[in-house]
BABADREN-352918 format. One line per 3 residues: number of its first residue (from 1); their letters; for each residue x negated, y, z of C-alpha. Coordinates in nm, 4 decimals. Example, Ala and Ser with C-alpha at 12.3 -4.5 7.8 and 13.67 -1.06 7.14 Angstrom:
// residues 2
1) as) -1.2300/-0.4500/0.7800  -1.3670/-0.1060/0.7140
This chain:
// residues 285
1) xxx) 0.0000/0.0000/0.0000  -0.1594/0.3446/-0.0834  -0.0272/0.6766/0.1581
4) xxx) -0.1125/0.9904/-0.0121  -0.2641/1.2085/0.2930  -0.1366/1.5721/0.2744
7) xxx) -0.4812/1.6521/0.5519  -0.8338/1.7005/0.3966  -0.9974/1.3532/0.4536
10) xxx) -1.1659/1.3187/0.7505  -1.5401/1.1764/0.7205  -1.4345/0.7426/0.8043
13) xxx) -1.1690/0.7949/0.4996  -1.4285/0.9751/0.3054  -1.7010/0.7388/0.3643
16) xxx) -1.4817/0.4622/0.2925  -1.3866/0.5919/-0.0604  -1.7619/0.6300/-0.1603
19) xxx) -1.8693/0.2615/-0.0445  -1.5644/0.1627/-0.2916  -1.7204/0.3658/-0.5441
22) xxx) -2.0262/0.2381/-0.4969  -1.9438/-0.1962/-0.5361  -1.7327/-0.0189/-0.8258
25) xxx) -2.0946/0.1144/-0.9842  -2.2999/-0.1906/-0.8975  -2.0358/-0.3967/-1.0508
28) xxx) -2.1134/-0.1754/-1.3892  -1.6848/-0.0826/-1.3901  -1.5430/0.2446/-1.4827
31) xxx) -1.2795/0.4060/-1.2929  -1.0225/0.3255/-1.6157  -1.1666/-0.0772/-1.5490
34) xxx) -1.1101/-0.0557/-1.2204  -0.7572/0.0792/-1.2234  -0.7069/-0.1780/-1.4896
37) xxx) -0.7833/-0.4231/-1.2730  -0.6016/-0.3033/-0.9856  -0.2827/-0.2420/-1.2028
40) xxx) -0.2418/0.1349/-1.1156  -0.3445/0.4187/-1.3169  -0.7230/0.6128/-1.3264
43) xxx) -0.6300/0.8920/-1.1065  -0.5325/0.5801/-0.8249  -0.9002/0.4851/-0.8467
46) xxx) -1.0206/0.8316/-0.7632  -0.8017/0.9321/-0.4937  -0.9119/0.6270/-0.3280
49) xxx) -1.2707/0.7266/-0.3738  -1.2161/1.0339/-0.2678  -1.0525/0.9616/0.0555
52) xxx) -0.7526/1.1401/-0.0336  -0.5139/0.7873/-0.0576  -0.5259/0.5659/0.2559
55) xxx) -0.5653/0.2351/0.1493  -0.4635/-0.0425/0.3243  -0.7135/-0.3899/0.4275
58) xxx) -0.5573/-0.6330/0.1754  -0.6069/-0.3848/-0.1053  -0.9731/-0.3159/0.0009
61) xxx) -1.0042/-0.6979/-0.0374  -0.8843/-0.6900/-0.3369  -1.0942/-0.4344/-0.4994
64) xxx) -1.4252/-0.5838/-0.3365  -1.3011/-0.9164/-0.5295  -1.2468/-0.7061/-0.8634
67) xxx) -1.5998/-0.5761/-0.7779  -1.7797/-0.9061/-0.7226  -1.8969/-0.8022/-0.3990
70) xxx) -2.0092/-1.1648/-0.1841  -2.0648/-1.0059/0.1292  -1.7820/-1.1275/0.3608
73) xxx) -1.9293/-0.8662/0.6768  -1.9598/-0.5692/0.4403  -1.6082/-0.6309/0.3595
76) xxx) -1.4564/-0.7198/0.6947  -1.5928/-0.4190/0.7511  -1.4523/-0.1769/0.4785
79) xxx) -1.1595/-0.3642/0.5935  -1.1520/-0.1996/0.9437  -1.2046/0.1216/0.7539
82) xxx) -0.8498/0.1193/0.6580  -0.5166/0.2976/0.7654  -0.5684/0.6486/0.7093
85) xxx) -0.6543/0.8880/0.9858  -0.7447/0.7565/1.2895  -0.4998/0.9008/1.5464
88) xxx) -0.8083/0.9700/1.8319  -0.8133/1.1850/2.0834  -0.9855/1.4204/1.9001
91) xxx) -0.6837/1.4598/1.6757  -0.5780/1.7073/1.9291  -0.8839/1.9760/1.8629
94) xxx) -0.7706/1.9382/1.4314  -0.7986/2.3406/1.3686  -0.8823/2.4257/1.7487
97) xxx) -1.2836/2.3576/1.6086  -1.4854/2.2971/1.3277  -1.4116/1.9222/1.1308
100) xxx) -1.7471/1.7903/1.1349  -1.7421/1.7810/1.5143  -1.4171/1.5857/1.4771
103) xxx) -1.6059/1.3481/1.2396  -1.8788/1.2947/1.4969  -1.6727/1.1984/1.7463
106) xxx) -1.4462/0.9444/1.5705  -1.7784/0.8121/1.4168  -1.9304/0.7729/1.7557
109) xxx) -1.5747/0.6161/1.8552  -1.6335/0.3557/1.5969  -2.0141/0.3490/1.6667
112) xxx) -2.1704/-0.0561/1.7745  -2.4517/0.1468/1.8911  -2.6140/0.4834/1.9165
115) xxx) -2.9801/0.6491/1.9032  -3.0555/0.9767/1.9519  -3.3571/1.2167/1.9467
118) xxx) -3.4146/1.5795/2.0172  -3.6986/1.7523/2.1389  -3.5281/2.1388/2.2738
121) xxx) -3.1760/2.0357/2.3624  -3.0643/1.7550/2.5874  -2.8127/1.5204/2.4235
124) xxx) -2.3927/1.6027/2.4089  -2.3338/1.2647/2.5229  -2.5777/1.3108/2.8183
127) xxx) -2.4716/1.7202/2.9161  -2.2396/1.8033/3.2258  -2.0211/2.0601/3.1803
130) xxx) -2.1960/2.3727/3.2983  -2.4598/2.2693/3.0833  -2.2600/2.2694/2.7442
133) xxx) -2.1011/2.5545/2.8912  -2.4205/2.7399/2.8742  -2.5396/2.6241/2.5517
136) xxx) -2.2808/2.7002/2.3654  -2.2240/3.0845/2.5494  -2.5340/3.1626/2.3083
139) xxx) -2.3860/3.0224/2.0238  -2.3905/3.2896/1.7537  -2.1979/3.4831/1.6528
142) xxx) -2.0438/3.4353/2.0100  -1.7765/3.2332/2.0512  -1.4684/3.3774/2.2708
145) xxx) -1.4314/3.2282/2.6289  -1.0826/3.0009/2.5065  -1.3559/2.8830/2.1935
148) xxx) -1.6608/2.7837/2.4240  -1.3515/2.5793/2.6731  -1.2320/2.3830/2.3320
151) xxx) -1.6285/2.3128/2.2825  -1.7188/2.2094/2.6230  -1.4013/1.9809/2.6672
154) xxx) -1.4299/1.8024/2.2999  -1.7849/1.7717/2.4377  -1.7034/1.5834/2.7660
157) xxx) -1.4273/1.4086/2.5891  -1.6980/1.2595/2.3465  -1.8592/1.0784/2.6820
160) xxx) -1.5607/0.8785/2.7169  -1.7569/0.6007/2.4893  -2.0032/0.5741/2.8085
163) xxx) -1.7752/0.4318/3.0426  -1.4980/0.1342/3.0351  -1.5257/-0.2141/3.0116
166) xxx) -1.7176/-0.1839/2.7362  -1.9427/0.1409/2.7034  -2.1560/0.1955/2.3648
169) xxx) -2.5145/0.0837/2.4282  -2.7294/0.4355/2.3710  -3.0749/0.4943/2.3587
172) xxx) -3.2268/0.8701/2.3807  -3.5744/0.9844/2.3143  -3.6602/1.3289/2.4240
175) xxx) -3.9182/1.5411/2.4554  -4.0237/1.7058/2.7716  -3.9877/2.0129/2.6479
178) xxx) -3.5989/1.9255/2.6605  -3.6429/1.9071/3.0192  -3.7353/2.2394/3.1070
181) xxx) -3.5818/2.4667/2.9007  -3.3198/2.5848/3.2289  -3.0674/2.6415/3.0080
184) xxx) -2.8090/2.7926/3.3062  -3.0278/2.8829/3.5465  -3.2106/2.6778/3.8152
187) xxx) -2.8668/2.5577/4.0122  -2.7412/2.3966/3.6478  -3.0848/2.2564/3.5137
190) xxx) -3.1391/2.0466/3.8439  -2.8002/1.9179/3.8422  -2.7956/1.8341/3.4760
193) xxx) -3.1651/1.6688/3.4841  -3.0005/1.5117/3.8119  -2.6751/1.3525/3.5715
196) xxx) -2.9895/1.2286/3.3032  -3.1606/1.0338/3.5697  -2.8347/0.8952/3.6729
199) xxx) -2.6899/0.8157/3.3467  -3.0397/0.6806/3.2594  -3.0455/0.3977/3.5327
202) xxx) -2.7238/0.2329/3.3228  -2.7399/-0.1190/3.1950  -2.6342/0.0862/2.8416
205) xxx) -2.8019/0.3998/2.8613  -3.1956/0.4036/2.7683  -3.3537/0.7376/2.8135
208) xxx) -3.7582/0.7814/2.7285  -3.9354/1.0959/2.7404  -4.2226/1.2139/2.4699
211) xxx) -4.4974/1.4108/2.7436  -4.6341/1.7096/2.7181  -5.0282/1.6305/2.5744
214) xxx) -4.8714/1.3168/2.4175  -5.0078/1.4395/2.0707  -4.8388/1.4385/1.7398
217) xxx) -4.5176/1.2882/1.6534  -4.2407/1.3176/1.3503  -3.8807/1.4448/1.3893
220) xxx) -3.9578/1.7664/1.6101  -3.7414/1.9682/1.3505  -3.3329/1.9157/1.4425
223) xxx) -3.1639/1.6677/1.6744  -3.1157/1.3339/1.5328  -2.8176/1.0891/1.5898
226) xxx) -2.8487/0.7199/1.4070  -2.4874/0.6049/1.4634  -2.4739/0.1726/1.3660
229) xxx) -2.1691/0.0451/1.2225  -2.0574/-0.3094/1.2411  -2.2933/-0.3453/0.8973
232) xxx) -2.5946/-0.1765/0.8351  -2.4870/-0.0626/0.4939  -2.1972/0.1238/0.6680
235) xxx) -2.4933/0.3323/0.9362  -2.4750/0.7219/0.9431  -2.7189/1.0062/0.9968
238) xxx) -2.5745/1.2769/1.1489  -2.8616/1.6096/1.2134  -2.7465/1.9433/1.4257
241) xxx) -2.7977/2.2561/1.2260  -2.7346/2.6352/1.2255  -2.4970/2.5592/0.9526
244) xxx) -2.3093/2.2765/1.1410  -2.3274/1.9019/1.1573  -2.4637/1.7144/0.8577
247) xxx) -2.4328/1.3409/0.7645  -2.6456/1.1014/0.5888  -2.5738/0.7827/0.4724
250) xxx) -2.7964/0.7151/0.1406  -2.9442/0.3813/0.2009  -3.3201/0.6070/0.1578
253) xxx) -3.1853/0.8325/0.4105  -3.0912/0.6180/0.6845  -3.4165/0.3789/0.6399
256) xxx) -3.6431/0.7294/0.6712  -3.4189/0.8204/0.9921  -3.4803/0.4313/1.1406
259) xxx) -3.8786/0.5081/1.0746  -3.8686/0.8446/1.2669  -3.6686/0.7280/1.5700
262) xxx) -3.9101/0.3818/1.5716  -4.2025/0.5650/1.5901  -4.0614/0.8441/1.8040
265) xxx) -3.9507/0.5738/2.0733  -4.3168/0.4322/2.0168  -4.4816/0.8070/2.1507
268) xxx) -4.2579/0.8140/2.4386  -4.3572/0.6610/2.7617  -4.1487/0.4122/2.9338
271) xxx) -3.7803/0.3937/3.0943  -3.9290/0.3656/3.4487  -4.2451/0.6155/3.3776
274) xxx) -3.9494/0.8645/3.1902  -3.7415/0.8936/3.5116  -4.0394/0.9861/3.7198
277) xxx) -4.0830/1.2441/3.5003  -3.7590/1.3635/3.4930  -3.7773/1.3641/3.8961
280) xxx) -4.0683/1.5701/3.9337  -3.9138/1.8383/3.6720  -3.5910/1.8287/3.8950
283) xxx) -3.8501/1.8562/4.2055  -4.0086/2.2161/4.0456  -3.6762/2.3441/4.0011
């Protein structure tokens, strides 16, 4: 069954469409021999691609088939892709804040597994509330007081995939610098490196610090997040900018990303070593 979506596509439906596109291409088929196939007309094909048709499990199936694509997991998982727009939680912030941070979260919803880097800012997943609060009061342009509430609530919301029966596994590598940038004041940077000790001691949550004098390492330009999917062909890239969030998901992209945060993780010193650092940065506060 195909639901023509009167919303702009959100980044799942989108992402969905392109990896449909993409067994289309391998399989050498236009979008007139796929529709062909499919019985339904060309335009069909490329509102699917596009994300602007939900399209429902048994039809993904079917394309995959028309495609020639073998591999039962990659489909499973377009599969699970289906239904339209996920009706999240974060439905509720849909023209209260920007859509990519929408995306992110229903990614991370979906996420098997997380890893992020940075080396200024502490992690979203990992910030209490003053903290966000006072990152994002020197957003510019500056954001009214209602704007920065929306931002630090989506924020906190976004933990929710740390807790339950069964939290995401995350690992974060950071660099000290992250540590002591104060962002708040003292009273807010002890109580947030306090929260990143805690949250680091979690069966789920692995937290490694790059040291000061630890020499050269890549990825010190914008904070990285390498969300897995149920398949590795299905990973995303997602990189902070001025501009917004941006998402990767070229097969190139997400094997340079892997590199980065493998050989970031490999400069950083140990779980145990990280949280005595983190205690005797909490200590100078």
């Amino acid at each position: 069954m195909l639901v023509p979506s009167s919303a702009p596509p959100t980044l799942r439906q989108r992402r969905l469409g392109a990896e449909l596109r993409k067994l289309r291409e391998r399989a050498g088929l236009s979008t007139t021999g796929a529709a062909g196939l499919l019985g339904v007309n060309q335009s069909r094909i490329s509102n699917i691609e596009s994300g602007r048709y939900a399209v429902g499990p048994e039809r993904v199936r079917v394309m995959a088939h028309n495609y020639a694509c073998v591999d039962d997991r990659l489909i499973g998982s377009l599969a699970a892709m289906t239904g339209g727009r996920t009706r999240g939680w974060w439905e509720e912030y849909r023209e209260l804040l920007p859509a990519s941070l929408l995306d992110l979260a229903e990614l991370e919803h979906h996420a098997t597994s997380l890893r992020v880097a940075s080396v200024v800012h502490l992690p979203g997943l990992l910030q209490t509330p003053a903290h966000a609060r006072a990152i994002f009061s020197e957003v510019v342009p500056k954001l009214a007081a209602y704007e920065i509430e929306y931002r630090v609530s989506h924020r906190i919301k976004r933990q929710s995939i740390l807790y339950g029966d069964r939290p995401t596994p995350v690992t974060v590598v950071l660099h000290e610098a992250a540590l002591r940038m104060g962002f708040g004041g003292r009273d807010i940077a002890r109580e947030q490196l306090k929260h990143l000790n805690e949250m680091g001691e979690s069966d789920h949550v692995s937290v490694v610090v790059i040291p000061f004098g630890g020499g050269a390492f890549p990825g010190s330009g914008q904070p990285i997040v390498y969300v897995s999917a149920s398949v590795p062909q299905l990973d995303t890239v997602q990189l902070d900018t001025d501009h917004g969030q941006e998402f990767l998901d070229a097969e190139a992209q997400l094997g340079k990303y892997r590199s980065v945060l493998d050989r970031m993780e490999g400069c950083a010193l140990t779980p145990d070593k990280s949280r005595d650092l983190i205690h005797g940065v909490t200590r100078e506060l």
